[in-house]
C-alpha positions in Angstrom: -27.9 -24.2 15.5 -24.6 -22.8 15.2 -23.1 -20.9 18.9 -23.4 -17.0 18.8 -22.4 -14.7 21.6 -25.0 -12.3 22.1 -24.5 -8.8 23.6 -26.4 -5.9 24.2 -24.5 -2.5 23.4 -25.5 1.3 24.3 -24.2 4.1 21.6 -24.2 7.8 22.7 -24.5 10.5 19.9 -23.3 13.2 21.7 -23.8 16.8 20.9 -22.5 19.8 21.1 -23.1 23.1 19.0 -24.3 21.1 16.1 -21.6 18.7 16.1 -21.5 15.2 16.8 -18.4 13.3 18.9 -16.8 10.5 17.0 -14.0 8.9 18.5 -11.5 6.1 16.6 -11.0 2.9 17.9 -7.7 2.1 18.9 -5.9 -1.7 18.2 -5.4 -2.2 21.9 -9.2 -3.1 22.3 -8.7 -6.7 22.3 -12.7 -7.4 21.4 -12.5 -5.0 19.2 -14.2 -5.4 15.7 -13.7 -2.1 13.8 -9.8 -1.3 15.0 -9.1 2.3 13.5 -12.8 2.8 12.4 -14.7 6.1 13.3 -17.6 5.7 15.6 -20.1 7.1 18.0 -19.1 6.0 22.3 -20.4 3.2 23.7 -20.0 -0.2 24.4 -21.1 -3.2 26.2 -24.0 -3.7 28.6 -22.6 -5.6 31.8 -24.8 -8.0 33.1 -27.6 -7.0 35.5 -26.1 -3.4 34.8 -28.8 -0.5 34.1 -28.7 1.0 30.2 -28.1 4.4 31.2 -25.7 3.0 33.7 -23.5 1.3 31.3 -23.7 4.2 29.3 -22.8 6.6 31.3 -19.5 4.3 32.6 -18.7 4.0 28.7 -18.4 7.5 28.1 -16.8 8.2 31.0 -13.8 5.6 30.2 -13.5 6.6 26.7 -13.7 10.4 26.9 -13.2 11.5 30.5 -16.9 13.2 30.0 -20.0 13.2 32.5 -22.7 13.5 30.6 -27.0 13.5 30.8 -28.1 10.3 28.5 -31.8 11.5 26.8 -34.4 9.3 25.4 -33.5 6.2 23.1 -34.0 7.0 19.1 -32.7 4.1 17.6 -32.1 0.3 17.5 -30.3 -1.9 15.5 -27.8 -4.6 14.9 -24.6 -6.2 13.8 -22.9 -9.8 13.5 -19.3 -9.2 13.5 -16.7 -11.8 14.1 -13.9 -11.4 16.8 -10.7 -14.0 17.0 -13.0 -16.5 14.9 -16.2 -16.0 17.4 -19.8 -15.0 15.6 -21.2 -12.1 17.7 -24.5 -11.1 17.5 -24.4 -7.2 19.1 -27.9 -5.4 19.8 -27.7 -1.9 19.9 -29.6 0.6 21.4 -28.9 4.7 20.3 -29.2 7.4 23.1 -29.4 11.0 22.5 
């Protein structure tokens, strides 16, 4: 069987008077896989971290925001590769 990182990732759709927060990623994210993209915040679940927890941190570093995480609503996900590596990413989607 071929090798394949696997992560698990926490998205946040945060929203505010009907609107949704996107932010873009920027080319200094060295794991990035979607450099200048649109997308909703998140990121990485550390190991033996809490979801909420690494959620909450993610938000925090990319928008400065504190913020109450609700109830999960979706899952899903994706098999990028970065600097030649497969990645296999499962996602989980938080209100």
């Amino acid at each position: 069987m071929e090798s394949i990182k696997l992560f698990v990732a926490t998205k946040a759709f945060i929203v505010n008077d009907g609107k949704v927060l996107l932010v873009r990623e920027s080319n200094k994210y060295k794991d990035g896989a979607n450099e200048g993209r649109y997308d909703v915040v998140g990121g990485r679940v550390n190991p033996g971290q809490r979801f909420d927890d690494g959620l909450i941190r993610e938000i925090n570093e990319e928008t400065g925001l504190n913020v109450k995480i609700g109830k999960p609503f979706f899952v899903n996900e994706w098999r990028p590769v970065v600097r030649g590596e497969k990645w296999q990413i499962v996602g989980v989607f938080f209100e």
